[in-house]
C-alpha angles and dihedrals in degrees: 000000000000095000087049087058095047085048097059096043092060091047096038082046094052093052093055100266138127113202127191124186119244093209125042121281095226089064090054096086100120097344134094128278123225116193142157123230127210137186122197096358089305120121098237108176147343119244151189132211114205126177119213110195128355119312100250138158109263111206088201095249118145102270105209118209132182119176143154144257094261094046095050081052097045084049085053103050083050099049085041088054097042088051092045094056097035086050104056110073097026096047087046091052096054091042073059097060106027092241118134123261128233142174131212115198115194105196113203091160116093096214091059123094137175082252087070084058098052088041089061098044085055090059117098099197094066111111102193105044103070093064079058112097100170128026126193123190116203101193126189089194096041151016121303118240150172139233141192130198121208110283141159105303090235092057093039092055096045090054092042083050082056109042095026086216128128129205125091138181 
């Protein structure tokens, strides 16, 4: 988790934000990690860190993957899971102080794809995702991107501002 972590604040920090976590880092092995984000001195959003698979080394070979229809539906309760009880206090906290929330997935795991997690949002019966205004998906299979739910407009454009990025659900 640690290198996730690593990972976001260099992105977070490119794009002209200081993050600081709102529980310990020493807690964060395998656990989500809340934080706030701020630009300029102003408190901008609330996030989550969550970390899908086990942190390796990837050496950048084809990783093949065939599985079947049981298993793409066990991946996706568990991503579904992981997302609920990463979501609550952070998205309530959010809800607290009118920021933004975001979440930021980091996928070590080759049989998971950024589909699982389109699959999920369309789900109704998911309790944490719709507090989420913005997701981003770090992959280390695949390409990072970046995806918005439908929010208030004033809070869509000002991430968009932010992430300069386009595509919702």
């Amino acid at each position: 988790m640690l290198l996730d972590i690593r990972r976001i604040g260099t992105f977070l920090a490119y794009k002209g934000f200081q993050w600081e976590p709102i529980s310990p880092l020493g807690q964060a092995q395998g656990r989500p990690v809340g934080f706030i984000a701020s630009r300029e001195g102003e408190t901008s959003f609330c996030g989550m860190i969550v970390s899908v698979g086990t942190e390796a080394s990837y050496d950048g070979r084809p990783v093949r993957v065939v599985d079947d229809d049981g298993e793409r539906e066990n991946r996706l309760a568990r991503l579904k899971d992981r997302l609920e009880k990463a979501a609550e206090p952070v998205g309530e906290r959010a809800a607290e102080m009118g920021l933004p929330f975001v979440s930021v997935v980091v996928n070590h795991d080759p049989r998971c794809r950024f589909e699982d997690l389109t699959r999920l949002l369309e789900d109704r019966s998911a309790k944490a995702t719709p507090a989420v205004d913005l997701f981003f998906w770090f992959d280390d299979f695949g390409r990072d991107r970046m995806l918005y739910r439908r929010s208030d407009p004033a809070v869509h454009e000002m991430l968009f501002d932010w992430f300069h990025a386009a595509g919702s659900l």
